[in-house]
N, C-alpha and C positions, 0 to 999 in steps of 0.2 A: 377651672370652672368656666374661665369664657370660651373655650374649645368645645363646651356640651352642648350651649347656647346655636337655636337656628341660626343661617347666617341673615334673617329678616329680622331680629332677635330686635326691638324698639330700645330706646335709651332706657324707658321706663321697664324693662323683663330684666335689665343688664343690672342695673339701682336695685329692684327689689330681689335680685339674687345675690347683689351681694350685700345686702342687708340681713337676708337669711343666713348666711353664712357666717357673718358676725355675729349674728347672735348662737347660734351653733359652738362659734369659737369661745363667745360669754360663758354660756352656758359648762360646756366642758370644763371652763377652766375655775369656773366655781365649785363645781362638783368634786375635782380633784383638791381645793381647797379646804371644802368645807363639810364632805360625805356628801352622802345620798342615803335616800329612804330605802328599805326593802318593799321590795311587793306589796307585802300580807299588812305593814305598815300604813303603807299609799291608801288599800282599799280599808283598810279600819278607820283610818281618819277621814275618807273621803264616806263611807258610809254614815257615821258620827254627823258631819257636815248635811247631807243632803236629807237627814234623818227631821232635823229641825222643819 
């Protein structure tokens, strides 16, 4: 990851990519834990929600 980074690249661009990146690796590895939602799912329930 710090090879994509400019070589101007601030303390603070370096921190919050690899703060994205961890949460990326959260992310995934919950998903593989715990499912995921289908499609048609995501938009039912997100329609449901914004419908209020």
């Amino acid at each position: 990851m710090l090879a994509t980074l400019p070589d101007d690249a601030s303390l603070e661009d370096i921190q919050y990519h690899l703060y994205a990146l961890e949460k990326v690796k959260r992310g995934v590895k919950r998903a593989d834990q715990e499912g995921v939602l289908e499609h048609g799912e995501v938009k039912s329930r997100l329609d449901k929600w914004l419908e209020d």
